[in-house]
N, C-alpha and C positions, 0 to 999 in steps of 0.2 A: 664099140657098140654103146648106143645112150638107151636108157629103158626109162619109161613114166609108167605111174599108176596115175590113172587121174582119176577119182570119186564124187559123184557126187550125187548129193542125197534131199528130195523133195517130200516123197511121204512118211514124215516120223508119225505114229500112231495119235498121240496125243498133241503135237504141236507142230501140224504140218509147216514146209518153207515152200517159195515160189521164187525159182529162179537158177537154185543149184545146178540141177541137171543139166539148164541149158548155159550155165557158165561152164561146168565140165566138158559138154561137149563142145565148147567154143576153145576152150585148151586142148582140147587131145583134136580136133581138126589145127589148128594154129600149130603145135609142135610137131604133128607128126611128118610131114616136109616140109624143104627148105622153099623160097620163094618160088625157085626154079623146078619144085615139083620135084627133087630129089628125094631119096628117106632121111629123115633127122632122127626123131626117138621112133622105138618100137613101142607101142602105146596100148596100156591096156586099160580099158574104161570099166568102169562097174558103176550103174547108178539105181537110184529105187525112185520111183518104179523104174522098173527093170527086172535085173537080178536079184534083189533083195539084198539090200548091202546090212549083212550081219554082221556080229562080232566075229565071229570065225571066218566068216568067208572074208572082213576087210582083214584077219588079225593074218590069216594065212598068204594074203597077197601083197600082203606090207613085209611081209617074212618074205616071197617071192624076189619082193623087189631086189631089197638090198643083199641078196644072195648071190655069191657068184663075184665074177670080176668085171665091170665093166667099166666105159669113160666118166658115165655120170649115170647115177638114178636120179629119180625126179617123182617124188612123193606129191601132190595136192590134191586137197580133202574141200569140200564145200559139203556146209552142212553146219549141224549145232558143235558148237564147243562147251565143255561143263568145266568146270573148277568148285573142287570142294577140297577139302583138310588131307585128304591123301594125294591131291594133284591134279593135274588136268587131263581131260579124257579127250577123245573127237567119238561122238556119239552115234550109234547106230539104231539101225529102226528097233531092233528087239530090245533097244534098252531099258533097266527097269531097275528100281530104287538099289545101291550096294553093287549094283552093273550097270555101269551108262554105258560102257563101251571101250576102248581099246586106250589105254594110259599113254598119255603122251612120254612119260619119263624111258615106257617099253618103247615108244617108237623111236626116240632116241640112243635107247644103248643100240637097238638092231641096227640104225644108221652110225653109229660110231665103230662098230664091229664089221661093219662094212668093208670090204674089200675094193669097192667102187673108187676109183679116184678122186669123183665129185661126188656129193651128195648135196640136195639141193630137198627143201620141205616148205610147200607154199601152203598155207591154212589163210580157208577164206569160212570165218567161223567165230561168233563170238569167242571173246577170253582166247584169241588167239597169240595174244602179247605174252601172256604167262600162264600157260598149258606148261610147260618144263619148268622141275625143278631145278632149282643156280646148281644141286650137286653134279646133276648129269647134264646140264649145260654148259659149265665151265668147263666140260673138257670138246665141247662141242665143236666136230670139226664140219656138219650140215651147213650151209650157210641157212636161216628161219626168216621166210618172210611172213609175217603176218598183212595181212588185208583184214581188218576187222569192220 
């Protein structure tokens, strides 16, 4: 079994983006069958608008993902990336100064504790080159694509 989360996020309150959404949904159609119209990932999309992609609700289905055992997970996030002095975040609409949003170091130990054979984390997001700290990346077995 392959699982995606695919997110993505257009209305942030104070600095809307135009485009996320319709990149998310342009990956969670693309992976979720093969050419031949078979199943590939079991795909689950969250975007805002939409569902309101919060901190709890992305932080619970980022927990979702990497839970359990399967072939591959497959994490991608569109949307803002922040880096300040404690690390990199992937930011959510409710965020707000001392909470941007879900710490990219947490999205990495979840994927390293992973049980998942693959682990795979696309960030299409500023500051997505150095969102993780080298402590919880050198043991990094995600493969990280960044798209900035």
């Amino acid at each position: 079994m392959k699982k995606a989360l695919v997110v993505g996020i257009d209305n942030y309150p104070s600095s809307p983006l135009n485009g996320c959404v319709n990149d998310a949904n342009a990956i969670a159609n693309t992976i979720g069958s093969n050419g031949d119209g078979s199943p590939n990932f079991s795909v689950k999309l969250i975007t805002s608008p939409g569902e309101g992609v919060t901190r709890s609700t992305l932080k619970e289905a980022i927990e979702n993902l990497f839970s359990g055992e399967s072939d591959m997970a497959l994490l991608y996030f569109s949307g803002h990336g922040f880096v300040k002095s404690t690390g990199g975040y992937l930011v959510t609409i409710d965020a707000c100064r001392y909470d941007e949003g879900i710490s990219m170091d947490e999205i990495l130990t979840l994927a390293n504790q992973s049980k998942a054979k693959n682990k795979v984390i696309i960030l299409d997001c500023c500051h997505s080159g150095a969102l993780g700290s080298p402590s919880v990346s050198a043991a990094l077995n995600p493969q990280l694509f960044a798209a900035d």
